[in-house]
N, C-alpha and C positions, 0 to 999 in steps of 0.2 A: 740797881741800887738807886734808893732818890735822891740822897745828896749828890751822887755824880752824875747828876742827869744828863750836865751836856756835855761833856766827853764819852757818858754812854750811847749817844743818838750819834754823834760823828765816829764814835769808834764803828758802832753798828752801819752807820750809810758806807764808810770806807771798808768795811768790809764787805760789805753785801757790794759797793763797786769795786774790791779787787778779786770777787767771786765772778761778778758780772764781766771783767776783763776777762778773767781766764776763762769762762765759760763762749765768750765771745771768739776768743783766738783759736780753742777750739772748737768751737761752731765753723770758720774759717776753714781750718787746717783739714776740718772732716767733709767741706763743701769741695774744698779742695781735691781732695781726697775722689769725691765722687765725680767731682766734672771729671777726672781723669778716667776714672773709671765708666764713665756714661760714655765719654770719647773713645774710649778704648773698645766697648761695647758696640758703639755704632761704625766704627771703623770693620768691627771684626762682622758687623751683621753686613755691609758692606761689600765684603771678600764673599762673607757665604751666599747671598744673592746674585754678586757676580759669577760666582761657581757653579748655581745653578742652574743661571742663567743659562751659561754654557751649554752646562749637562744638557740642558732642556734642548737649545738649539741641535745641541748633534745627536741626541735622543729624536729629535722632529726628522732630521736629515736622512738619520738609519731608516725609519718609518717608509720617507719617502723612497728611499731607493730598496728596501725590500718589497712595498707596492709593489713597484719599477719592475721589479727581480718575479713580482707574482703575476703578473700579467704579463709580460714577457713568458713566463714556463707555463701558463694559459695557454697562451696562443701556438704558442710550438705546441703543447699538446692537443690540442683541436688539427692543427695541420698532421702530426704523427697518424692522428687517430682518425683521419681523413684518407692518409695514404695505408695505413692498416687496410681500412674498411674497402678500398679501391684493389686491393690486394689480396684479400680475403673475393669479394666478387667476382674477380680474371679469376681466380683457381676454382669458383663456384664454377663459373662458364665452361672453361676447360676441361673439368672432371668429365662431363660424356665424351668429349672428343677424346680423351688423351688417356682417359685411365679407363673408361667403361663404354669406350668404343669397339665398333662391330670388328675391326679390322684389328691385325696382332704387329708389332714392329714389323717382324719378317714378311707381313705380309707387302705392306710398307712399300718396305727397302724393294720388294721385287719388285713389285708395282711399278717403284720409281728406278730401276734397271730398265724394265721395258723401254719406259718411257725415253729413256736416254738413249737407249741404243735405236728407237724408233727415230728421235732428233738427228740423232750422228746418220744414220739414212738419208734422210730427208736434204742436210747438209753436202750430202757426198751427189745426190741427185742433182740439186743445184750448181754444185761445181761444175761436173761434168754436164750439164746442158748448157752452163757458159763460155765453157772451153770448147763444146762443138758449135757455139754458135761464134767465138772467136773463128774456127776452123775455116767455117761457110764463108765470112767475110774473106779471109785470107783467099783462097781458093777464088772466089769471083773474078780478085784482081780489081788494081786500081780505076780502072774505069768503073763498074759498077760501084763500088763504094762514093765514086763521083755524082755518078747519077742518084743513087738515094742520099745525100747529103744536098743535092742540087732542088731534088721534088719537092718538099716542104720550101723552101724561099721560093718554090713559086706558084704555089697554093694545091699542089696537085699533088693527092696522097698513090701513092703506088706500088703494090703488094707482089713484090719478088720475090 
């Protein structure tokens, strides 16, 4: 309206500034609004890197000690498979002796009766040539065992 022109320019500025207030208070209220919410977002992106983090490290740690755990059951099996194969070779060795040998157990076991009862001989031979040679000693009598205990300390070997 032109005759009211200037109550129409100050009603318009005053409005357009209690637009501009409200618009202001809520610009504020909605800044407001989002710093918390950016805080609250960075807080929360916070925990979940921390969490990760974690995860990561004990995820790295399992790593290391399954390695650990695989080289470890490497190596025991390289030794296994060492005493296998060592094992397997003694019974390669063995098999003509023991399984596709010319001789039978029983032949064996005779074989090794002879042999024993040839030892317990041999044994019983020995005794008694020791006890007849106790015998002789006794029999001479103290003199003679005098004198062949006397010939050697004095350089003179002598065959009684």
């Amino acid at each position: 309206d032109p005759a009211k022109q200037p109550e129409g320019i100050v009603t318009v500025l005053e409005k357009v500034s209690a637009d501009f207030a409200q618009m202001e208070s809520q610009t504020l209220a909605q800044e407001e609004g989002d710093q918390e919410a950016f805080e609250q977002d960075i807080k929360d992106c916070k925990i979940e890197m921390a969490r990760r983090q974690s995860e990561s490290s004990q995820k790295a740690a399992e790593e290391k000690r399954t390695l650990e755990k695989k080289r470890e059951m490497e190596a025991t099996r390289k030794s296994v498979a060492g005493e296998k194969e060592a094992t397997e070779q003694y019974l390669k060795d063995l098999q003509p002796a023991c399984v596709e040998g010319s001789s039978t157990y029983d032949d064996r076991k005779a074989a090794r009766a002879v042999e024993v009862q040839a030892l317990t001989e041999a044994q019983s031979l020995l005794q008694k040539a020791f006890e007849d040679k106790a015998d002789d000693v006794e029999k001479l009598g103290f003199l003679a065992a005098k004198r062949r205990s006397a010939a050697p300390a004095q350089g003179v070997l002598r065959a009684d």
